[in-house]
N, C-alpha and C positions, 0 to 999 in steps of 0.2 A: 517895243512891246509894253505893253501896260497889264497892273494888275495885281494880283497878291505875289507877294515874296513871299518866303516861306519854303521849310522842309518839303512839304508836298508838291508845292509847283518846281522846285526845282527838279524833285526826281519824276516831275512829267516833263521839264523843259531836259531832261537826262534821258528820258524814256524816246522823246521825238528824235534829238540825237543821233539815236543810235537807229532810229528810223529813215533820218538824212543818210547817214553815214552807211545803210546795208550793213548793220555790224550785230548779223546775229547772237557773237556771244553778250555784246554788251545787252540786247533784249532781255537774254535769258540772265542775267543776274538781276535786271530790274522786276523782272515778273515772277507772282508768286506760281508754285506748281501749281495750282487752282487757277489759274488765270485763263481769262473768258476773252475775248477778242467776239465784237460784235459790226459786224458790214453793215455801210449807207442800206442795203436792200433786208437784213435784219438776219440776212445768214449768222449762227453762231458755230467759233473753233474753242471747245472747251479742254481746258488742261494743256501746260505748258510748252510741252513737247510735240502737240499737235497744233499751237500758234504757230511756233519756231517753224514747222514743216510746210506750215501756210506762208510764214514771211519769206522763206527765200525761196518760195516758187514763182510768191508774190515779185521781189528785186530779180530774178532770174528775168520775168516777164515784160520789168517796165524799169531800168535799171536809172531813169532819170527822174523817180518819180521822190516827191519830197514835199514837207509840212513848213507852211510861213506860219506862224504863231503871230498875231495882232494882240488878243488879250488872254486872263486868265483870271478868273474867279474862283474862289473857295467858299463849299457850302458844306459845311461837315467834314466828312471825308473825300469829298469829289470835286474835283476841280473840271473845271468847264472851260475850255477854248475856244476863242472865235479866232479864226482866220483863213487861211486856202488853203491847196494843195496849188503843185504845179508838176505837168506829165505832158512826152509828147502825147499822150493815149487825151483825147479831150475830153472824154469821159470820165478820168482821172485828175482830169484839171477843174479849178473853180473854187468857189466859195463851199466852205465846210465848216461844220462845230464838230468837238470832239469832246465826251466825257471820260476822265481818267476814277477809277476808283483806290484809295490808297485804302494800304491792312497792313497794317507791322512790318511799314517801311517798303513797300514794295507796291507793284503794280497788279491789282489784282481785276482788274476788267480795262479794260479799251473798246469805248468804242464810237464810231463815228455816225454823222449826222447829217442829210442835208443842210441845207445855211436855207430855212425861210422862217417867216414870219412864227406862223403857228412854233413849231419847232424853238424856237430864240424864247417866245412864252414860258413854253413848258421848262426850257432849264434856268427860265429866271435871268437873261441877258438879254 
């Protein structure tokens, strides 16, 4: 993996983790109670307790599914990832960006990206 080291990307490379691993409580100590979780289709889950209810319906559904992290840029407070996902579901496999948003040590938005062209622009990778 290439890219910024640092407090922030570690507790996004702490946040994916615990996304590998199905390990709801680790989520919920990285995310702030205001935390947003945002879908490739732009569905939004706001507030902490209704991620958390999203991600293990999410791991109940697709229990193989999981984040390769390639890189990681820091642009302020938001760290941007390029890499894939892998799932039997194929629609859950492939190339993806992910923007992390950090606030007083925590995770305070998630959210994912198709992987094209226009998209790579807009977050500046």
């Amino acid at each position: 993996m290439t890219g910024v080291i640092g407090t922030e990307a570690a507790l996004v490379v702490r946040f994916n983790d615990s996304i590998n691993g199905r390990d709801i409580d680790g989520l919920a100590c990285l995310m702030s109670d205001d935390h947003i979780f945002i879908d490739m289709e732009g569905g939004v889950f706001a507030g902490k307790q209704n991620c958390l209810h999203a991600w293990r319906d999410f791991f109940s559904a697709f229990p193989d599914y999981r984040n390769v992290f390639v890189s990681l840029t820091l642009q302020g407070n938001v760290v941007t990832v390029v890499g894939h996902s892998m799932c039997s579901e194929p629609a859950l496999a492939g190339p993806a960006l992910w923007t992390a948003t950090i606030r007083d040590g925590e995770v305070a938005e998630w959210r994912v990206f198709a992987d094209s062209t226009e998209i790579r622009e807009q977050l500046g990778v």
